[in-house]
Each structure stands twice: as C-alpha cells, then as structure tokens.
N, C-alpha and C positions, 0 to 999 in steps of 0.2 A: 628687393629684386636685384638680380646679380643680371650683368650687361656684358657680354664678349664679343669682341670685335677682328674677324681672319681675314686674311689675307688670301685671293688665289689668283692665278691668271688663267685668263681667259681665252679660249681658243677657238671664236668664231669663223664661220665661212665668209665665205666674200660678200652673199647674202645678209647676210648677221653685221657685219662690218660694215656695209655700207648704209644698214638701218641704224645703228648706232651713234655714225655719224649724223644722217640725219637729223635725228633726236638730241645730238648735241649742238647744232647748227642751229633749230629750232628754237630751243629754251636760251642759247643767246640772245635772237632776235627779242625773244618775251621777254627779255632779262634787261636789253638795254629799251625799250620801247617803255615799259614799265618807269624805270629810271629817269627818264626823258620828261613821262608824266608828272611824277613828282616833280622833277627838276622845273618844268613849267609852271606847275598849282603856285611854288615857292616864291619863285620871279615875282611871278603876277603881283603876290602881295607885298613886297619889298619898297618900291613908293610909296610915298607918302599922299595922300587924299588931294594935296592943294598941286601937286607938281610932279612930274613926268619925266623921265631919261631922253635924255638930249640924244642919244643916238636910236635906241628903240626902247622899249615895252610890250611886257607881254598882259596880253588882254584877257582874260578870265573871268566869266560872271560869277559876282560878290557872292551870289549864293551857289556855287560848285564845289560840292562835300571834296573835302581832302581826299584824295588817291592812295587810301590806306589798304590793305591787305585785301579784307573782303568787299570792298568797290573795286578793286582791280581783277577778283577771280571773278568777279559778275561778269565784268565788261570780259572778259576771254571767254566764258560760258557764250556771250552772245557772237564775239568774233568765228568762234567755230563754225559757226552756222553759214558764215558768207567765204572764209579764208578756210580754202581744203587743206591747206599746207598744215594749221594748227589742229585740226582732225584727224592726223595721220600721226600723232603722237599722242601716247598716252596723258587722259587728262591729268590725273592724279601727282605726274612726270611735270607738267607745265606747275600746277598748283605748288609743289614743293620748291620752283626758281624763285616763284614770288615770295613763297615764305623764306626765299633767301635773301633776296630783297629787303624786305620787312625785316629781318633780325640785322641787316646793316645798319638801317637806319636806326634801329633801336639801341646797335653797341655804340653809334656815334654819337647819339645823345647821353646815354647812361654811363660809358668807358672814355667820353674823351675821344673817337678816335675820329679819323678823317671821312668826309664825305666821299659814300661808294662812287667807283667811277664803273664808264663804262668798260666790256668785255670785248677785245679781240678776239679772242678764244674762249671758251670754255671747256674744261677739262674734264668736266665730270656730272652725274646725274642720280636723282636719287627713285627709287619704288620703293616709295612709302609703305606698301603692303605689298606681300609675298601668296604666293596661292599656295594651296593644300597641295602637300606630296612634291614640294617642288625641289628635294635635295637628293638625289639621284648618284648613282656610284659616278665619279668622273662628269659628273654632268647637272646645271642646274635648269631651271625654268622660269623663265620670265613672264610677264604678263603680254607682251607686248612682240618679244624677241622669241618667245617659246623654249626649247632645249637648245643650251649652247653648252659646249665640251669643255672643262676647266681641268687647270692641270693639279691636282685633288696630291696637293704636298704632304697635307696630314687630313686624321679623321674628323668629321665634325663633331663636336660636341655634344656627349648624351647627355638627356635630359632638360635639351634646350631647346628653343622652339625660333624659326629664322623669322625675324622682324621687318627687317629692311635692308636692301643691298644699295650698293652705289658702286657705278660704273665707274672707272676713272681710265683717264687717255694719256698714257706716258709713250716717253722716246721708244721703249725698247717695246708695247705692245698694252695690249687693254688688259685692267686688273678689276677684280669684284671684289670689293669690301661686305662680308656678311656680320649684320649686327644678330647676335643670339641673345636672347634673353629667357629665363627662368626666374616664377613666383619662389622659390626657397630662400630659406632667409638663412644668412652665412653670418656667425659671428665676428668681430673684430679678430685678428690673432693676435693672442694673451704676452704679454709680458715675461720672456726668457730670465734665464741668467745672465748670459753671456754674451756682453754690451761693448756697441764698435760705434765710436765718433769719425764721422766722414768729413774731411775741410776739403773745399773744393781752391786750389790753390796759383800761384800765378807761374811759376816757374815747374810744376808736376800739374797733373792733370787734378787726383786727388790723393790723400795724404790721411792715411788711417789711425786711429789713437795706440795701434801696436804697434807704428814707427814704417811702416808702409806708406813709399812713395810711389807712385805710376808715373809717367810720363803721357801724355797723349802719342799717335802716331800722328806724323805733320798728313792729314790725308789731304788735303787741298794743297799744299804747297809743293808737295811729292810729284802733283799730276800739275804741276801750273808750268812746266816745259811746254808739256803737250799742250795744253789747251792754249797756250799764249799761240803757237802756232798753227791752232785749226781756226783762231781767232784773226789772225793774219789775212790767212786762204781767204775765209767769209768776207773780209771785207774788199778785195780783188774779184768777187762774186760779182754779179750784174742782178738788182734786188729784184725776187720775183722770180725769178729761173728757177728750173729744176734742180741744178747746180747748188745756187743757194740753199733751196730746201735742205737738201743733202748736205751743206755744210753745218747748216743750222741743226740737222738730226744727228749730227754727229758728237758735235758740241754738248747738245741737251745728254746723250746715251753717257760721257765721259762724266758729266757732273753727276748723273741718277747713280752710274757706278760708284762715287764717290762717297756719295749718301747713304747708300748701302753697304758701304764697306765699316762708314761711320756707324752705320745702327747694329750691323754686325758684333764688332767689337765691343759698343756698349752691351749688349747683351753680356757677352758673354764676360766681360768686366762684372756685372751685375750679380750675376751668379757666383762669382770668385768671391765677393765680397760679401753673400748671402752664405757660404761655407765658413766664413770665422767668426760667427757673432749668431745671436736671438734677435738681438735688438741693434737698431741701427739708427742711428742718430746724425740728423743735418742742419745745418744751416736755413736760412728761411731768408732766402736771397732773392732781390728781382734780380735778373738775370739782365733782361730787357737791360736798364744801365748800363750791366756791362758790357755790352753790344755798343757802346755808343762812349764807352772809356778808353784809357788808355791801353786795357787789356783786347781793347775791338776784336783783332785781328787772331789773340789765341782764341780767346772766347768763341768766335762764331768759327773757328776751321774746328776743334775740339768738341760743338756741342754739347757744353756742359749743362746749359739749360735742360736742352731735352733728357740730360742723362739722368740728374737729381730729380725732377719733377714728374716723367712721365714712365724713364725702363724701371728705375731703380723701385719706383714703392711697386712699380707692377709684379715686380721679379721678388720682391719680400710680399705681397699679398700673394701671389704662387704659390710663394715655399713656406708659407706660416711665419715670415718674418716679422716681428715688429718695427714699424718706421713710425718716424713721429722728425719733426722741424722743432727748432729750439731758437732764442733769441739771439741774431747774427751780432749784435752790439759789444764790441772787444774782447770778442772771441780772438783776436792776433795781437792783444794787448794787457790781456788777463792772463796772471801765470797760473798753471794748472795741478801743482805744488801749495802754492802758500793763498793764493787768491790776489794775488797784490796787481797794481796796474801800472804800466809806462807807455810813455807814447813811444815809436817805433816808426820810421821812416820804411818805403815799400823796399828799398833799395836793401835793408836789414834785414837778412834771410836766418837768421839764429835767435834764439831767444835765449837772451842774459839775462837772467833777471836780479834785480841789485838787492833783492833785501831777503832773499834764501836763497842767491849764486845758484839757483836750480839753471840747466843749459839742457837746450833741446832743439829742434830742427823748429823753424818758427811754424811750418803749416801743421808739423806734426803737434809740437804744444796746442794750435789752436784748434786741432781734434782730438786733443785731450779736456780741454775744456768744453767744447762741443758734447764728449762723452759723459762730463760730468755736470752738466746741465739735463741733458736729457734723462739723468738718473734720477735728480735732483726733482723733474716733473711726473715721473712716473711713483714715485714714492720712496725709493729707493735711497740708502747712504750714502755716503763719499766723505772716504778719509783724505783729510786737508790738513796740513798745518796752519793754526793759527798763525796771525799775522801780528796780530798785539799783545799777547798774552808771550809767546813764544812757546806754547804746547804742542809738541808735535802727535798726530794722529787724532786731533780730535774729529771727532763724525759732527756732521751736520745734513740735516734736512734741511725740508723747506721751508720749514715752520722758521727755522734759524736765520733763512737769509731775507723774510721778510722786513719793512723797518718797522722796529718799534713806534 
C-alpha cells in the first residue's frame, strides 16, 4: 500500500474558523481530563498497603479497571449525553485525541520517553474518515465543517483514494494535511550504476564522494537580529494583552518563515543530489545525539536530521533513486584508498593517511568510504588497494571483508 501525505491551506469563513476553534478547544479539554484520569488511577496505587503520604493520597477503589483507551471512549460515549459542549464535536474527532493519549503513553513505556503532560494549546486535529466525493476543485468537505475553500497549490493525486485529514493551527493561518492512500503495490527502486556516498559533515553541511562540499545557509542565526528584538518588545508587553498576543504572533510567523525556508532549500538540495548519482549512500546516524553535542547548535539551525532521514530518501523514492544507510563506524577514520585506519582528532579537517600518503578533504574521504560500503552491501565491487600484500587495484566484495 503506497501512503502520500499534501500539504494545503485552508481558507475558511469566519463561520468555519470559529468551529474549528471550537473543536480544537474541545479535544484539549478531553485531552488533558483524560490524562488527569490516568494520572490519578497511577497515584492511587504508588503506596504501599501498610502506609500513606504524609501530605495527601489519592483514593481509588482497589477494584477500578485502569483508564485505558477503550474505558476512556466509553466513559465520553456517556459524557455526551449530559455535556452538550462534547456533542457539538464530532465523535470520531474526540475518539482519535484519546487514541493520542493512548500511543503516548505507550512510546513512554516502549521508547523511553517522558511522561505526556498536560496541553495549553492544541494545534491540530484529526478525521479519521473522509466522506464520499469530498475533494472538490479548490474546495474539500468535512464531516463536520462541510465545504471549506483551500488554496489547491497542486493536483491531488490520481489514483488515490483521501484517507484522513488533519487540521493544523499555525501563526500565519490553518493548514489540512490530506493522507492518500492506494492498494498498488510499487516495487523497491532497483540498484543503478552510478553511486554517490553522502557524509553529513561538521564544518559543510554535506560532503559528496565527487569531492562536493555545501555549506548550510546560517537560517536561524541570519534572523536572530530580529527576533532577539521582537523578543525584547514581548517582554515589555503586560501578559495577556492584545499587545502580547500580537507580539507573540509575530514571533511564532518569523520562526515558521524560517522553517520553511529551511525545508525549502532541503528540497531542493535533495534533488541536486538525486541528478549525480542511481544510488545514494548515507550514514545511519542518530541525529538525536547530536542535538545534544557539541555540534548542538549547527545541527539543529541546519536540520540535518530531517534532511538524511525524511526529504532525502523521499526525494530518491520520487525519482527512482536507490538509498540505503550503511555502518556510521569510522567512516572519518577509514582511508578510502587502501582501507587502513587512524584515529583523528575533530579539530583535523584532512585526511593523511600514513601507509598509502593518499590526502583528501576529511568529510569528503568519509563519503568516499561511505560510497564504498554501500557498494559493498548491495553486491557490487570496489577497487582497493591492498593494505598488506601491497597489490594495488585488487577488488573485493563482501564475501572478502567477512572474518575468517
């Protein structure tokens, strides 16, 4: 099953807009009330049988089923009936917060991550199902919201059938996400000739195995004049004011624009890099770390996470690219010449390598290696020179660099 996911904005009336809100004010309240439930069931049982918190406890009969997904859609099944407020939104709209609910608690236990908190805002919403006939020239149809005017940037997708939208609330106006899905089944794209190692690098953006460097554009540090000074304003604001508002909508419009100039540019990075190569070959990096290294601050203004993992194979499954991840393990310390290895300080932007004098740009060597690993896994040769023999051009496979 092939999944596509577009992008359009939305150009409700005043009527449409002020339901929408609604609906997102609504599924907050279900959202943190829901959480609140859990958060109590939890409490309750965290004492121990002989002894009690000295400041309070929460009191819960021993026998009340956990406030799991489908205990929780009951109990709002029966809420409707006495609270018109939950009535006035589509059920199906409420049922899918909780099942957002429900898959937090589930990445926290399963991924490690932190316990969901509660929602000031909410931004977005989902319809889970779409009605018949509902994709219209310039115009979709909701279950709920009925025909609202969208600004229809490209054509929908033939041969595909609209799944589920979601609503989302940004600085500059409301956008609909439409997920398209089609039963046809799309083979993998096959294995080219003409193979390109990608090193995502500390000093360039990325660093291609033809000796191709990029730089990032600094987008966040470009626009940090201005926002240091609309940050200023904001906080001379009086909190709660119209004023404020409008500081803070200003604020949020400068960062979206920033974000968009960033996903801009990967794009179309993506494609330049899809024009020299069949096959394309990366790193199998968490990214995550280096959010939290010493590279923090290029990493997250640059985007490199999102670029390797989510434009780039999207933009080679597009164009019939092959992409494939390869083992990130001294790739910047593996010469890509003779095979040989030394360790290298971050500060060491060249690669010398002392037992075949090969010299080369250090990101670029380590997307040469990069290219010759992913050859390596696809089945393909790679002329090397031996390293102990002193045979130059011998080929090896994969068979070869197994150990005995």
């Amino acid at each position: 099953m092939i999944t596509l996911t577009y992008q359009y904005k939305l150009r409700p009336n005043k009527q449409q807009e002020a339901e929408i809100n609604l609906i997102l004010d609504v599924c907050k309240s279900v959202y943190n009330y829901a959480l609140r439930e859990r958060k109590d069931w939890l409490s309750s049982r965290k004492s121990s049988i002989k002894s009690c918190s000295i400041v309070s406890e929460y009191i819960i009969p021993a026998d009340a089923p956990y406030p799991n997904y489908n205990n929780q859609a009951k109990s709002l099944t029966i809420a409707k009936k006495t609270y018109s407020r939950l009535k006035s939104v589509n059920a199906q709209v409420l049922q899918q917060t909780l099942k957002t609910l429900d898959r937090a608690f589930s990445d926290m236990k399963s991924l490690g991550k932190g316990f969901p908190r509660f929602k000031k805002k909410l931004r977005s919403f989902v319809f889970p199902a779409m009605l018949k006939n509902c994709l219209g020239c310039g115009q979709v149809k909701f279950p709920q919201l009925g025909w609202v005017k969208i600004r229809q940037s490209r054509q929908y997708p033939e041969g595909f059938q609209a799944k589920q939208t979601r609503i989302i609330k940004k600085a500059t106006g409301y956008y609909l996400m439409i997920t398209f899905t089609s039963s046809e089944l799309v083979p993998d794209n096959p294995v080219g000739k003409v193979s390109l190692g990608v090193d995502a690098g500390v000093e360039s953006f990325i660093a291609t195995s033809g000796g191709r460097l990029t730089k990032a554009p600094k987008f966040l540090l470009d626009q940090l004049r201005e926002l240091k000074l609309l940050q200023r304003r904001l906080k001379k604001k009086k909190i709660g004011s119209n004023n404020w508002l409008k500081s803070q909508n200003k604020i949020a419009i400068l960062h979206e624009k920033i974000a968009n100039s960033r996903r801009d540019w990967h794009f179309k990075l993506a494609n330049q890099i899809c024009d020299l190569a069949d096959n394309i070959f990366v790193e199998d990096i968490n990214f995550k770390s280096w959010s939290k290294g010493i590279v923090r601050k290029q990493s997250l203004d640059s985007g490199i996470g999102q670029f390797i993992n989510e434009i780039l194979p999207y933009i080679c499954w597009k164009r019939g690219k092959y992409y494939a991840k390869v083992d990130k393990n001294y790739t910047s310390q593996e010469c890509p010449k003779c095979g040989h290895r030394q360790k290298k300080k971050l500060s060491d932007r060249k690669h010398n390598c002392s037992h075949c004098n090969y010299q080369e740009n250090r990101d670029v060597a380590a997307a040469k290696v990069i290219r010759n690993r992913g050859l390596i896994a696809v089945g393909h040769t790679v002329n090397k020179n031996a390293c102990r023999d002193g045979l130059a051009g011998v080929q090896l496979s994969l068979f070869d660099l197994l150990p005995s």
